[in-house]
N, C-alpha and C positions, 0 to 999 in steps of 0.2 A: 837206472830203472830197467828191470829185465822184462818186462812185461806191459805193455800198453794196449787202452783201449782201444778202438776203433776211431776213437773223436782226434782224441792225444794222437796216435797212426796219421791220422786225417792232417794235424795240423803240424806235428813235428815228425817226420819220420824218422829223425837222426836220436830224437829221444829227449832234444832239450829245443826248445822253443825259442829262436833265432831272429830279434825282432830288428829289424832295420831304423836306425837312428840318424835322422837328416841334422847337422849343426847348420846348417843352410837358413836354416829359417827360424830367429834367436826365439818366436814366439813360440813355439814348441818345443825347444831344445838346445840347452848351452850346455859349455864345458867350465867346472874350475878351473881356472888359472893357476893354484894354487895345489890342486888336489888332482886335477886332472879327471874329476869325477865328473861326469853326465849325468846333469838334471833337467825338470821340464816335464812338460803338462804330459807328452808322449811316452817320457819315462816312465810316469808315473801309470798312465793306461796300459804299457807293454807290461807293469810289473802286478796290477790287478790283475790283468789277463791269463799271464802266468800261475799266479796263485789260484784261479777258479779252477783252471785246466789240469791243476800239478802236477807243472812241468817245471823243471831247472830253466833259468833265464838267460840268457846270452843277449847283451847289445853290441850289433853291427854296426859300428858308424860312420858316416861319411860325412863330406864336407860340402855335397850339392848334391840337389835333390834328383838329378838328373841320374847321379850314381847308386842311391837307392832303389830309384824306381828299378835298374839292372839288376839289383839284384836280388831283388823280389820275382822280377820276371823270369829270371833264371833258374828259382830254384835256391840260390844260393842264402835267402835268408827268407822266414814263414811267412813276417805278418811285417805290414811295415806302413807308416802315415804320409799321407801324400794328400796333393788340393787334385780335385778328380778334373780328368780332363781324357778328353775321347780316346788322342793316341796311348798314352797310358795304356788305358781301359783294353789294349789290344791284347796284353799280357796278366791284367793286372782286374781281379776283382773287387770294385769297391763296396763300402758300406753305406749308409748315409752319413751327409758331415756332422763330425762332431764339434768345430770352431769353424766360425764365418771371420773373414780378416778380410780389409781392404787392399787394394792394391790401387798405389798412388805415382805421382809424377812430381821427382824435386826438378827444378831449374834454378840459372845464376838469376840472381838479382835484377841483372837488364836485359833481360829477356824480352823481348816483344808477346810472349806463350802469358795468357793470363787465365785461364781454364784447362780443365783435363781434352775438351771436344776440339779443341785448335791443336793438338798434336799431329796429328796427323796430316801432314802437308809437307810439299815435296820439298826436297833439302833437311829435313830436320831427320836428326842421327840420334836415335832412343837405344841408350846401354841398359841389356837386359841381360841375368844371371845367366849363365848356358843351361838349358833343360828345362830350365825351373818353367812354374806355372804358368809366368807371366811371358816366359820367352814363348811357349807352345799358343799361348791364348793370342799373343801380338802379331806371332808372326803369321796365326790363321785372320786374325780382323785388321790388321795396318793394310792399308792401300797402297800409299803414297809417303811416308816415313820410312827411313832403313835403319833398320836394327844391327847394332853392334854389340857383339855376346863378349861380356866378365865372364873369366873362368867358372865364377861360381857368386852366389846373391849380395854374401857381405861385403866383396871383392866390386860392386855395381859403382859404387858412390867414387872410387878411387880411380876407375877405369873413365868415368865420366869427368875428373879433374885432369886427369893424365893428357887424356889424348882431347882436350879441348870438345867434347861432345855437348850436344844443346840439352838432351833428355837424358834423367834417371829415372829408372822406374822398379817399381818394386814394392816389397810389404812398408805400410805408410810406416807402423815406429821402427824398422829398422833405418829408413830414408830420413826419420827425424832423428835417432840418436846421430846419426852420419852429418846431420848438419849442424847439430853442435858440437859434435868431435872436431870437423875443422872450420870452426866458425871465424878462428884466429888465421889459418892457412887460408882461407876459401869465403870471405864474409860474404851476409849477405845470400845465401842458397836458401831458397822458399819452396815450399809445397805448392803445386797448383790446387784448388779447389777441388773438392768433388774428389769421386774415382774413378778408374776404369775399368776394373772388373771386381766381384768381390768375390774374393777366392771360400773357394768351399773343402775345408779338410774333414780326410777319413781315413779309415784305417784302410789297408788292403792286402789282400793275400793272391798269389801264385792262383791261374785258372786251373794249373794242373789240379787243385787241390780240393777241389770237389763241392757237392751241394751241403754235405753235412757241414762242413766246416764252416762256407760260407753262411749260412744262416746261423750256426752259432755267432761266429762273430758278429754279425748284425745284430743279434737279441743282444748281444754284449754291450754292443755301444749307442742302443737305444737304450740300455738300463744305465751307464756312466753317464747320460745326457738323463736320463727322467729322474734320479736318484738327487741329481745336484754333483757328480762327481767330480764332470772336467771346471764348470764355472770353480767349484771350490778350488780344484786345481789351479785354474787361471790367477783365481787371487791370491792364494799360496805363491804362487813364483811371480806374483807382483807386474800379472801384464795387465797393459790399459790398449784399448782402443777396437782388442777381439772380444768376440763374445760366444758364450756356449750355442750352441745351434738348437733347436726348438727337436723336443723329443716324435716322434711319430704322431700325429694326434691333436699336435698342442699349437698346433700354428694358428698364429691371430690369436690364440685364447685366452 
């Protein structure tokens, strides 16, 4: 493209529209095993996105969200899906959320922990992904619980068997696929009740990048949420347990 608008300028300067792809968190984003191909409900948003704006597409991807959120804030990629959270927010302009998803607590079997609200209490060791949502949200609200950071989300559940820890925490269906992956290795690994935070995803773009853009992109992912676009997504890639986030408007309605 030899020539760009203002908007297209606004939001890709390089010319092709650079979208940050977290595999961190399976509910928005996995990999073929097989093809090696990146799909997922974030896919599927960064690729409407692209075609409204026509721009050529590029997926950046990383394996934690902590390494997006970089580089997004950097500069180094436009537009990219993240659960909003203040420090974020330092570099990072969000939209409103487009998936609300729970975030939960596995423990063994004999646990004395029989609620989300009894975590927190002194001695007990909660492995949280590094970066991710749930590490920024805990490590601002845990008092008296210390947190032991997995490299990265999906890496939580392994790090909690390794090193003998009390708490995993994390997005609930990645914590239940994990506990029946080693139900053979590991029996017996239960969800607590309840949650503890419910994480809120959205798009977001670089502050460098101005008021045009951002308010574009918000009209964007208010009309993927009013149209039916991410729910149709969700159930296309066959996730349970998130749900599309309530368009501007429509809350309670």
């Amino acid at each position: 493209m030899t020539t760009l608008t203002p908007l297209q300028r606004a939001f890709a300067p390089t010319g092709r529209l650079r979208a940050s792809i977290n595999l961190g968190n399976p509910i928005l984003a996995n990999r073929n095993t097989q093809t090696g191909e990146v799909f997922g409900v974030s896919v599927d948003l960064a690729r409407e996105l692209a075609q409204r704006l026509a721009l050529p597409l590029d997926l950046v991807v990383f394996d934690a969200a902590g390494k997006s959120v970089e580089a997004v804030s950097a500069g180094q990629a436009d537009v990219g899906f993240f659960a909003i959270d203040p420090l974020r927010g330092q570099g990072i302009h969000f939209t409103e959320p487009y998936v609300l998803i729970e975030g939960s607590y596995l423990v063994r079997h004999h646990s004395p922990l029989q609620n989300s609200e009894e975590v927190d209490r002194p001695g007990t060791r909660v492995t949280v992904g590094k970066g991710s949502a749930y590490d920024l949200f805990l490590t601002r609200e845990m008092k008296q619980a210390t947190l032991v950071r997995a490299p990265t989300s999906p890496t939580v559940v392994d790090v909690f068997i390794e090193q003998g820890l009390d708490v995993a925490a994390g997005v609930k269906q990645q914590l239940e696929a994990d506990r029946q992956r080693l139900a053979v290795q590991c029996p017996g690994l239960r969800l607590l009740p309840g949650r503890f935070m419910l994480i809120q995803q959205a798009m977001g773009l670089p502050k460098s990048r101005g008021d045009a853009a951002l308010a574009c992109l918000r009209a964007f992912v208010e009309d993927m949420k009013a149209t039916g676009f991410v729910a149709a997504a969700l159930a296309r890639h066959g996730i349970q347990g998130a749900t599309a986030a309530p368009a501007a408007g429509t809350e309670g309605g």
